[in-house]
C-alpha positions in Angstrom: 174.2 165.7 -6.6 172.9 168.9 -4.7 169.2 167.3 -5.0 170.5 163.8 -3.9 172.2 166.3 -0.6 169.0 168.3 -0.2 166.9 165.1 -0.3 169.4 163.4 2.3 169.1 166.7 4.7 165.8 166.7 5.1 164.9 163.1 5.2 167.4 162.9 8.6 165.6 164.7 11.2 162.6 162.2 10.4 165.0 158.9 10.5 165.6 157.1 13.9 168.3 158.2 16.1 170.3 155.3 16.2 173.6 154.0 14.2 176.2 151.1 14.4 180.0 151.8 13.0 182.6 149.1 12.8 185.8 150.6 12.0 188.9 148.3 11.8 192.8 149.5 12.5 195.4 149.0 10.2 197.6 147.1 12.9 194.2 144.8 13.7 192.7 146.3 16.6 188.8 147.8 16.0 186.4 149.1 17.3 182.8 148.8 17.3 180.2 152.1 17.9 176.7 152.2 18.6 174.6 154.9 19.0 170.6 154.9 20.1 168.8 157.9 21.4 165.0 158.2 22.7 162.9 161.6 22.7 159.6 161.7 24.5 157.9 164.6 26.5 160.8 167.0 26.7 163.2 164.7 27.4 165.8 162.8 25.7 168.1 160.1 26.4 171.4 159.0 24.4 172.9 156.2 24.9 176.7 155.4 23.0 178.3 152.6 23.4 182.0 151.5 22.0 183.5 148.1 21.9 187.6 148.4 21.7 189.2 145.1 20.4 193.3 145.3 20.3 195.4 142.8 17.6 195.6 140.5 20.3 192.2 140.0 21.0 191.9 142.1 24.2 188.7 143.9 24.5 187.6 147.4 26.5 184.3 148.8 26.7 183.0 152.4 27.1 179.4 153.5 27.5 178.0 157.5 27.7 174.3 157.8 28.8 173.5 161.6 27.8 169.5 162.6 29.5 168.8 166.4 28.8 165.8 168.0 29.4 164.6 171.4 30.0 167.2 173.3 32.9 168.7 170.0 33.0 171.3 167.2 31.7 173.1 164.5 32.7 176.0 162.4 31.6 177.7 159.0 33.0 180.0 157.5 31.4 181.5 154.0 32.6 185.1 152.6 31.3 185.9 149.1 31.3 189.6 148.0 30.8 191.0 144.9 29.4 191.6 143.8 33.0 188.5 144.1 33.7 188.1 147.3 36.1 186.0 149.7 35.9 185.5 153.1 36.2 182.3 155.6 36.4 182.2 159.5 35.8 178.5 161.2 36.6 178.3 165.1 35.7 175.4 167.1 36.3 174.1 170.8 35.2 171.2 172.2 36.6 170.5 175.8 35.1 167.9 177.8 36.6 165.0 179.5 34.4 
C-alpha cells in the first residue's frame, strides 16, 4: 500500500491539472465540479466551475477564474441563481518585489 501511495505522489505533479466530480445529495439535488488549470511562462490560470442542480430540477452555476503570476493574482468569480441573475466578484493583489 505505501508503494501504491509513493507511486501515486509522484506520478501527480506530472498528470494534467484538470478534474470533473459529480456528487449527488441524499434529498436529490447534485452538483457537478470541474476543474482545468493552464501553466505557461510564469503564469497560471485556474479555471473551476460548479453546476448546482436542486430535487426539483432548478439549476445554479458558479465559476472562479484564479491567474497568478509573479507579484500578482487575480480572482473573479461570477454566481448565477436559479432565477437567473447574476453576480460578479473581481479581487486583485499586487505585491511589490
Amino acid at each position: 500500500m505505501r508503494r501504491f501511495l509513493l507511486i501515486a505522489v509522484l506520478t501527480v505533479p506530472m498528470s494534467p491539472a484538470f478534474a470533473d466530480v459529480t456528487v449527488t445529495g441524499d434529498r436529490g439535488g447534485s452538483a457537478v465540479i470541474s476543474r482545468d488549470c493552464a501553466r505557461a511562462e510564469g503564469q497560471s490560470t485556474c479555471t473551476r466551475q460548479t453546476l448546482l442542480t436542486g430535487p426539483d430540477g432548478k439549476t445554479a452555476s458558479r465559476t472562479r477564474i484564479r491567474t497568478a503570476e509573479r507579484g500578482y493574482l487575480a480572482i473573479n468569480v461570477t454566481v448565477t441563481g436559479p432565477q437567473g441573475n447574476t453576480r460578479t466578484r473581481d479581487r486583485s493583489l499586487t505585491r511589490g518585489d
